[in-house]
C-alpha positions, -999 to +999 in steps of 0.1 A: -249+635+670-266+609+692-261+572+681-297+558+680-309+522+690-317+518+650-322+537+626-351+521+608-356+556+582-315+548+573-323+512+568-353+518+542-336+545+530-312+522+505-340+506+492-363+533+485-363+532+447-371+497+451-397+505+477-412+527+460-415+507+427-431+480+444-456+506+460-464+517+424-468+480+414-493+473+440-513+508+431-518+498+400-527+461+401-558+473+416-558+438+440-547+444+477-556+412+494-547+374+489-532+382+454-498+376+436-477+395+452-482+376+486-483+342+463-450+353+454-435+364+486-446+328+504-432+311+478-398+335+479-400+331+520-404+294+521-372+291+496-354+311+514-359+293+549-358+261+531-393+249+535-421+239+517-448+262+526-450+296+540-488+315+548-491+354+552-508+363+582-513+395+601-483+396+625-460+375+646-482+364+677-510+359+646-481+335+633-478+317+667-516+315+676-527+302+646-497+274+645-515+260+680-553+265+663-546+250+632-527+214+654-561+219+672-588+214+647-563+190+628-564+167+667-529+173+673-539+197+702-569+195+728-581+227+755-560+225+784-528+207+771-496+222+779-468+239+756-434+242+771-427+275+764-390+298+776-399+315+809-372+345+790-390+356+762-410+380+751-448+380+766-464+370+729-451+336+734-471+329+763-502+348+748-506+326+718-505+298+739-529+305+763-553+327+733-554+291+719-567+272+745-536+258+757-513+260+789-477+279+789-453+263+811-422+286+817-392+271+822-349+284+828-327+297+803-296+286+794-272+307+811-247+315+784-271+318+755-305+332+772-327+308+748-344+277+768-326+254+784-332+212+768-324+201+803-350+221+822-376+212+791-372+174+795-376+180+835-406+201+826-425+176+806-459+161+826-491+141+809-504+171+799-469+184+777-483+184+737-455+205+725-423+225+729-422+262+718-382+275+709-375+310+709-346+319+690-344+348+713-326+379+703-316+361+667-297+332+684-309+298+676-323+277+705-304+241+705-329+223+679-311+196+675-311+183+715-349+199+714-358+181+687-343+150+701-366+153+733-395+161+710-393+127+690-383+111+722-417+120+741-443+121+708-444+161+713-444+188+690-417+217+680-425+250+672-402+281+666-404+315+676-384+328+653-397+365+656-365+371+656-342+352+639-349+356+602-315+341+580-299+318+612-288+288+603-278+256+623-252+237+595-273+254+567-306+251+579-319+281+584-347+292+610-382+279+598-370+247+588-360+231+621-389+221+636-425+213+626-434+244+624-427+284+634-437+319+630-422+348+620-429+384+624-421+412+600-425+438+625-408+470+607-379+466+632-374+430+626-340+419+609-369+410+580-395+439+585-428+453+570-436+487+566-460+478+591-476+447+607-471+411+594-461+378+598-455+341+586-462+304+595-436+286+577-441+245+576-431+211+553-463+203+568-491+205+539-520+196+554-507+225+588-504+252+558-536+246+543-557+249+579-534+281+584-541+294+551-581+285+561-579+300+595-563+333+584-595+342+559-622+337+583-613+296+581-628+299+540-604+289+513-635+288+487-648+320+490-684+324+511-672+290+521-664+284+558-660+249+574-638+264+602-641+288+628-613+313+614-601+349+616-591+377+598-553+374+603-541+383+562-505+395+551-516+424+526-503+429+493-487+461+499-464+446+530-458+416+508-441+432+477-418+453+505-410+420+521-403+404+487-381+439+482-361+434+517-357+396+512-336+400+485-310+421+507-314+405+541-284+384+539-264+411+537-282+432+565-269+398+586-231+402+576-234+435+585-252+430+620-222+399+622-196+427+618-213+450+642-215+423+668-178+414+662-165+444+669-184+450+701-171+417+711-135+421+706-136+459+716-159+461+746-140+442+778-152+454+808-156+437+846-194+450+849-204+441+812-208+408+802-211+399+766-236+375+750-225+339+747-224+330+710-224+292+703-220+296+665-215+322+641-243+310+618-264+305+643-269+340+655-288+369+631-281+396+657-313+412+655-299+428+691-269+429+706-280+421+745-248+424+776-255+419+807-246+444+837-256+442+875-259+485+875-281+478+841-298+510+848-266+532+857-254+518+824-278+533+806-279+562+823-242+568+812-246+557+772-276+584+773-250+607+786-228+600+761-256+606+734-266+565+729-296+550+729-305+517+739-333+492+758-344+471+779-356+434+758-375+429+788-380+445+822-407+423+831-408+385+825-440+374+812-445+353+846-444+384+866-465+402+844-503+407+859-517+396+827-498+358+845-507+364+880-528+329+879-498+310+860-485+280+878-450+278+875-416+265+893-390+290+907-372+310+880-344+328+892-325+331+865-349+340+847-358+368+871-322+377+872-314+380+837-343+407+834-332+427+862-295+434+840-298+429+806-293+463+779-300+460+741-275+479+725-273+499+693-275+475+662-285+475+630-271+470+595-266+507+586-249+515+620-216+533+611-181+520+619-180+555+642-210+548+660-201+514+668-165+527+682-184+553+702-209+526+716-170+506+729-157+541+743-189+548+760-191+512+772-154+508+784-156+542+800-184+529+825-177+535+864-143+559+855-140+587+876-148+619+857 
């Protein structure tokens, strides 16, 4: 049998009876939108990240976007101001930035952890530089505390993108609570995921929750109401009960990703394969396991050979991308570099022991004659 990149069916699969309750709760409340069970999941979320607020919206880049709109009509933010934003990231990043008015600025990685380098943020910063955006980028936290530092230092703002780091935690502080604000998806194949679309601006800022909360329902919080300019940008109730339904077991999904990743790391020791830098345990969530390889593509070639599946998190960098063909930006090479090699591959919490020690074979048997 082939080893798949994740196995999102076997993942929901354990929790179907509970799925399937919550499904059956929601049927019969008769109330879909803005109700109780997405009261309850923000209040669940924000506990759980260790904040004081947390708004249901649409998806992750709905997260982000409305994060830089809401600092807008609250002053924080003006048109044309510049966000200091990971030039190795995924492209969302750099769309809700620009869809609100605002300027990405793309800067270097750090080389051993592939999440934004403080040095190159502090060289970065000009009179236009409002705010910092962190990725925690494949589930790794970015260094908050030395970006925080620069933030206070310079008056600027710190968001997360944590898309993808639901449950990390920098000495128990988990993602969502170190910085002034960040968004969360719950994409389906997040380490926290949806059964669709969805996401989550997560803030101890009250008066940044209540704008977000305005802006996501057409910018009304008293209905037929609408001082602000919003959208349509809601977390249903249906997503929200199976969120509040996957909450409850994400922790252990993370010790099981933790194991995964462990034993790829002591198994898999190869001259071509480099392994991800890991600065903390707790700091990592592992929603993917990312090496680095300068035949990336004959790499892959020769796990699909040997019946595993993996990808590519990302071929393109956003700054390449034609969508960014007008971006100014300073040279990136590493940037460049590190998506010319990198390879996602397969992890997930219901990955078997024997597909993880096929994923080592296949991996340590790269480049051997046949």
């Amino acid at each position: 049998m082939d080893v798949p990149f994740f196995d999102l069916g076997a993942v929901n699969a354990r929790y179907a009876d509970e799925l399937k309750a919550a499904a059956a709760r929601v049927i019969d409340s008769g109330w879909y939108i803005l109700g109780e069970e997405l009261a309850a999941f923000e209040r669940e979320f924000a506990a759980y990240c260790g904040a004081a607020h947390a708004v249901g919206v649409g998806n992750g880049m709905d997260a982000l976007t409305l994060i830089l709109r809401a600092y807008r009509s609250l002053g924080a933010l003006a048109e044309g101001d510049e966000v200091i934003v990971p030039g190795n990231t995924f492209i969302a990043s750099l769309l809700a930035v620009s869809e609100s008015g605002l300027v990405p600025v793309p800067v270097e990685p750090d080389p051993a952890t592939f999440n934004i380098d403080p040095v190159r943020v502090e060289e970065a910063i000009g009179p236009r530089t409002r705010a910092i955006m962190a990725v925690h980028l494949y589930g790794q936290l970015a260094d908050m505390p030395a970006l925080a530092a620069i933030a206070r230092q310079h008056g600027l703002l710190l968001i997360e993108d944590a898309a993808q780091a639901h449950g990390a935690a920098w000495d128990g502080r988990k993602a969502g609570s170190l910085g002034d604000a960040a968004g969360f998806s719950f994409f389906p194949a997040k380490n926290l995921g949806a059964l669709g679309d969805g996401g989550a601006v997560v803030t101890g800022d009250a008066a940044l929750a209540e704008r977000v909360a305005a802006l996501r329902n057409y910018g009304s919080r008293v209905k037929y109401e609408h001082p602000l300019c919003g959208v349509n940008s809601r977390l249903d109730e249906m997503q929200a009960a199976m969120l509040r339904v996957k909450l409850r077991h994400l922790d252990e999904e993370i010790a099981r990703r933790r194991e995964v990743a462990r034993r790829y790391r002591q198994g898999i020791d190869h001259a071509r394969i480099a392994l991800p830098g890991v600065a903390d345990e707790d700091r990592h969530a592992w929603h993917l396991f990312v090496v680095r390889c300068p035949q990336r593509d004959a790499l892959q070639r020769h796990l699909r050979a040997h019946g595993i599946h993996s990808q590519v998190h990302y071929p393109v960098p956003p700054h390449r991308q034609p969508a960014y063909a007008g971006l100014k930006h300073g040279p990136l090479p590493l940037t460049e570099r590190l998506h010319g090699d990198v390879l996602s591959l397969p992890m997930g919490p219901a990955l078997s022991d024997e597909a993880v020690a096929r994923v080592i074979v296949a991996c340590q048997s790269f480049g051997a004659a046949p």
